[in-house]
C-alpha positions in Angstrom: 154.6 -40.8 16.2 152.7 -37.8 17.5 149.0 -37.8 17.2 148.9 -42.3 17.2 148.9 -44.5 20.0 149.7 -48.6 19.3 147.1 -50.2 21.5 147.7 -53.7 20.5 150.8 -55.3 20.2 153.0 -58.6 19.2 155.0 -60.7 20.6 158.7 -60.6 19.5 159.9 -61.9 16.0 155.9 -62.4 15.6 154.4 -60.7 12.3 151.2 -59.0 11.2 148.5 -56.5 12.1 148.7 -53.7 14.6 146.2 -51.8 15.8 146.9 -48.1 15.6 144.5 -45.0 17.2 144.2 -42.0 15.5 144.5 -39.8 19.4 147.1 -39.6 21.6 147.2 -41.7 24.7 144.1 -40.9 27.3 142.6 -39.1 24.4 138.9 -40.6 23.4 140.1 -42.4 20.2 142.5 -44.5 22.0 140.2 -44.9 24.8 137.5 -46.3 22.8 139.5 -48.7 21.3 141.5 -49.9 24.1 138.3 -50.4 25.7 137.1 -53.1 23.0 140.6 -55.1 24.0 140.3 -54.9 27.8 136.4 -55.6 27.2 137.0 -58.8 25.3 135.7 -57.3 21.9 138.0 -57.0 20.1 139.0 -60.3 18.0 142.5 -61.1 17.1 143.1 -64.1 15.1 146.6 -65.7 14.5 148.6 -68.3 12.0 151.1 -70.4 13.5 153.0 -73.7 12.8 153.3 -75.8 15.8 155.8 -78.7 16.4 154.2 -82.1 16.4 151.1 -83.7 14.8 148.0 -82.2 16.6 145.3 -85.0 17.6 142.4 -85.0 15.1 141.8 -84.6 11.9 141.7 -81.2 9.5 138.8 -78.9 10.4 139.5 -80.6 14.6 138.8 -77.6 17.0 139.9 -77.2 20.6 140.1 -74.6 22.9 142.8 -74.5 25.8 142.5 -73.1 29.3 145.3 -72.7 31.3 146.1 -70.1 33.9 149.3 -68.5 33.4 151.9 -66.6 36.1 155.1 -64.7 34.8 158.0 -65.4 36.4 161.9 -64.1 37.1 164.3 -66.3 35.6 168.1 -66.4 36.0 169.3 -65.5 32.5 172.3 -64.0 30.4 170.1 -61.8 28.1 167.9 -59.1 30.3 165.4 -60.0 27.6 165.2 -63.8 28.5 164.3 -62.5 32.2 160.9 -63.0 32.6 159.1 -66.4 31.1 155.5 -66.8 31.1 154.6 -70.4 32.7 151.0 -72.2 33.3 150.2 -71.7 37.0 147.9 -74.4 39.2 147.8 -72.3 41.8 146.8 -68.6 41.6 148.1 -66.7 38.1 145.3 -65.0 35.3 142.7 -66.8 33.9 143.7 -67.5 30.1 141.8 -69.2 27.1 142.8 -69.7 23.0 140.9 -70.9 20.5 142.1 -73.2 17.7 141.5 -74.7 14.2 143.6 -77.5 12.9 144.0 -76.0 9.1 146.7 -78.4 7.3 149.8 -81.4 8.4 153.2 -81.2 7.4 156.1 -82.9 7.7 160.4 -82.3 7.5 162.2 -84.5 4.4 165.7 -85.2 5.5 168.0 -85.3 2.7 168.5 -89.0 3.4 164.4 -89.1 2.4 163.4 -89.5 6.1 161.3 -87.9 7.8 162.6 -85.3 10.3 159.3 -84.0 12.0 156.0 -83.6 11.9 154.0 -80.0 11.9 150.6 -78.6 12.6 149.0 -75.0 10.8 146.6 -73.8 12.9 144.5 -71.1 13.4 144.5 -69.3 16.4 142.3 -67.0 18.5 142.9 -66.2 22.2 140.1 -65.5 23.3 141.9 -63.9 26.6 145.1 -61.7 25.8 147.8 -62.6 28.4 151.5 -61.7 26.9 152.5 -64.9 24.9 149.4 -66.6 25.8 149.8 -68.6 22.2 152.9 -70.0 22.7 152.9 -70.8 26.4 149.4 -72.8 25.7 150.5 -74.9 22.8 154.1 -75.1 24.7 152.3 -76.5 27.8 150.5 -79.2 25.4 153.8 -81.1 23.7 152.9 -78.6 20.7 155.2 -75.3 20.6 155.8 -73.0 18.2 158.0 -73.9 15.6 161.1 -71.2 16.4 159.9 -70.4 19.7 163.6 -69.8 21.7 161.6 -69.3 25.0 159.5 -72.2 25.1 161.1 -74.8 23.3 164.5 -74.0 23.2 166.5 -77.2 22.5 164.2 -77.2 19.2 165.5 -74.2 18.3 168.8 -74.5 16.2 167.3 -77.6 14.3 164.0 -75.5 13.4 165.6 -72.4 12.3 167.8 -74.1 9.6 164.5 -73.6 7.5 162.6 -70.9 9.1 164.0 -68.2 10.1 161.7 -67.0 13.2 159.0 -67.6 15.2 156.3 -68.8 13.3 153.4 -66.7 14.8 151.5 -64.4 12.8 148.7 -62.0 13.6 146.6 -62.5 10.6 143.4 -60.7 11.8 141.7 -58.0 13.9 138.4 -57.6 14.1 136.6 -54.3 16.6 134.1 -51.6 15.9 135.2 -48.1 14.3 134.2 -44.8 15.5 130.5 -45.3 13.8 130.0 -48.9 16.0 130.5 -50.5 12.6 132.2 -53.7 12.6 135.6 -53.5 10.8 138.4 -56.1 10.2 142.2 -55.6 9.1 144.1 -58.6 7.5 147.5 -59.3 7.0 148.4 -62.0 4.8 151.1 -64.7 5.6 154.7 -63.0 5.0 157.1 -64.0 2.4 159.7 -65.7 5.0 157.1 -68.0 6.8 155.9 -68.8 3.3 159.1 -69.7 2.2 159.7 -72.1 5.3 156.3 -73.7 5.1 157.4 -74.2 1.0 160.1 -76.1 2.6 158.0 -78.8 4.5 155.9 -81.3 2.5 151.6 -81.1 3.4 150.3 -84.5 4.3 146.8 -83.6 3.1 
C-alpha cells in the first residue's frame, strides 16, 4: 500500500499484530520505528501452545539462549529450503523469554490421554526469524503444528488445530511523541477453538 511500510513481521500460519509506519520505506516514520526493533526497544509478546508438559509449575519462568544459524536444506517445496537450527559454533546470538500460563492435555475417544500441552507466554527478547519455535523445538517442547520443526507431530496435531499455534498477542514501542504505546490482539477464533478441544489440568 502506498504511503505504509510493514516493519515487523510473522512467521508463516502465525496470527496477530503487525506493526505498520505511516511513511514509505527510508522515510523518517519508518525509520524511527524500525530503529526501536533493531535497537531492542521495541517489545513483542507472543501466545503459543507447546507440545509436552513444561518443567515447573503455573507462573514458572525461564528464559532460553541459544545461538541460531539458517541453513540450506534439500527439500521438495522451495519454501521448506531454508530451516533455522541452534548453532554451537558461530550463528547470532538469540534469547526468549517465557511464562508458563496454564497445562492441558489430549482425551482420546477411548478416555486416554493422548498428550500433554503447555500455554505459554512468550517474549524474544532478540528477533532472529522463528526464534520461538526453533527455541522451544531445541528443548523437547515445539510448537503444537509446527511442520518445520516437529514434523512427524504434525498430522496427529492438526486433526484439532488447524495451524501453527503461535500468536503475536502484543507490541509494545514509542509513538512519534516518545510516548509509550501498546497494540493487542486477542487470541483468534481457530486457536480458541482447538485449545476448547483439550482439557486444562489446572
Amino acid at each position: 500500500v502506498p504511503g505504509v511500510t510493514c516493519v515487523s513481521r510473522l512467521d508463516e500460519k502465525a496470527s496477530g499484530v503487525l506493526v505498520i509506519a505511516l511513511g514509505s520505506p527510508g522515510s523518517a516514520a519508518t525509520d524511527y520505528v524500525m530503529a526501536q526493533f533493531a535497537g531492542r526497544l521495541a517489545m513483542k509478546t507472543y501466545q503459543c501452545l507447546c507440545s509436552g508438559e513444561m518443567p515447573g509449575a503455573l507462573g514458572s519462568k525461564a528464559v532460553l539462549s541459544a545461538r541460531l544459524s539458517v541453513e540450506q536444506v534439500t527439500a521438495a517445496d522451495p519454501s521448506q529450503r531454508s530451516q533455522v537450527r541452534v548453532s554451537h559454533a558461530g550463528g547470532q546470538e538469540a534469547c526468549t523469554s517465557l511464562v508458563v500460563k496454564a497445562f492441558y492435555h489430549l482425551r482420546e475417544d477411548d478416555g486416554t490421554i493422548g498428550g500433554s500441552f503447555t500455554y505459554l507466554e512468550v517474549q524474544p527478547i532478540t528477533g532472529r526469524t522463528h526464534q520461538i519455535r526453533v527455541h522451544l523445538a531445541s528443548i523437547g517442547k515445539p510448537v503444537v503444528c509446527d511442520y518445520n520443526y516437529n514434523r512427524d507431530a504434525h498430522d496427529s496435531e492438526s486433526v484439532w488445530c488447524p495451524r501453527l499455534f503461535l500468536h503475536c498477542s502484543r507490541v509494545a514501542l514509542h509513538d512519534a511523541d516518545g510516548k509509550f504505546c501498546s497494540a493487542k490482539a486477542p487470541l483468534t477464533v481457530d486457536l480458541i477453538t482447538a485449545l476448547m478441544r483439550l482439557e486444562r489440568d489446572n
